[in-house]
C-alpha positions, 0 to 999 in steps of 0.5 A: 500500500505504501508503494502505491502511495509513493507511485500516486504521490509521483504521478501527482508530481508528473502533473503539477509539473505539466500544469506549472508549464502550460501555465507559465505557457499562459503567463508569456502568451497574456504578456505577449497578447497585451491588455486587450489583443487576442491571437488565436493562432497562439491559442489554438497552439497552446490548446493543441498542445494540451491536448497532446499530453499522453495519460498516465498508465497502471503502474506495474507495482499495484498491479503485482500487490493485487496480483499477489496478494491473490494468489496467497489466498489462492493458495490458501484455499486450495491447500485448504479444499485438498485437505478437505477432498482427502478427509471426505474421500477417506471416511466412507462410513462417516456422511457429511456436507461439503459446508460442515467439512468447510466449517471443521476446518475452519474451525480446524485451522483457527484452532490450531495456528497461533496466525490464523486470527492476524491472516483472516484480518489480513485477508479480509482487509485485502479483499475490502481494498481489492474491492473498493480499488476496482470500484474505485477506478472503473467509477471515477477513471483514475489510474489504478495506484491512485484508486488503491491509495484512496481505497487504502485511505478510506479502509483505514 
């Protein structure tokens, strides 16, 4: 989350340096222009420019955090799921649900790893930024570090 900050806080810089320039740009097109004259070719350039400047893209850095931190519940689980087919597949006598074999190891794991608590608030919270950073971005179009900056702000 603190990289994401520092790529957001970078990109911010990026911009405010642009708008520095278009408006120093500004600044010498009003004192050529005068009081009162216009010049619309010196303008439209000026506009032109503007226009021209390219979109920040999704940092790689946000991208592989998400990416990441799926796969380690990924992983989770599925380690999870295979304890779990090989309990149901060796107990023929015993009947029971997919969902109570669920809730024994649940129950199961928080029992017995002095971790467990900290990584299902971990995990948790994850999925809260996850969540809230692609919403985030597809609502208000911002690039993918700044949504997951203001996702981690937010949550926190």
């Amino acid at each position: 989350m603190v990289a994401s900050y520092y790529l957001a806080q970078q990109q911010l810089r990026d911009k405010l340096k642009i708008v520095q320039e278009q408006h120093d740009k500004f600044v010498d097109l009003h004192s050529k222009l005068g009081e009162n004259g216009t010049c619309q070719g010196v303008l439209d350039s000026v506009m032109k420019q503007s226009e021209d400047i390219a979109p920040v893209g999704m940092p790689v850095l946000a991208i592989f955090i998400m990416l990441t931190g799926c796969v380690l519940l990924g992983v989770f689980f599925f380690q999870e799921y295979n304890v779990a087919m090989k309990k149901k597949s060796s107990s023929k006598s015993i009947t029971f649900t997919f969902g109570e074999l669920l809730g024994y190891r649940l129950d199961y794991h928080f029992s017995a790893s002095k971790m467990a608590k900290p990584l299902l608030l971990f995990a948790v919270t994850f999925v809260l930024i996850l969540s809230s950073t692609i919403g985030f971005a597809f609502v208000s179009g911002e690039d993918i570090s700044t949504a997951m900056w203001r996702s981690w702000t937010y949550g926190t």
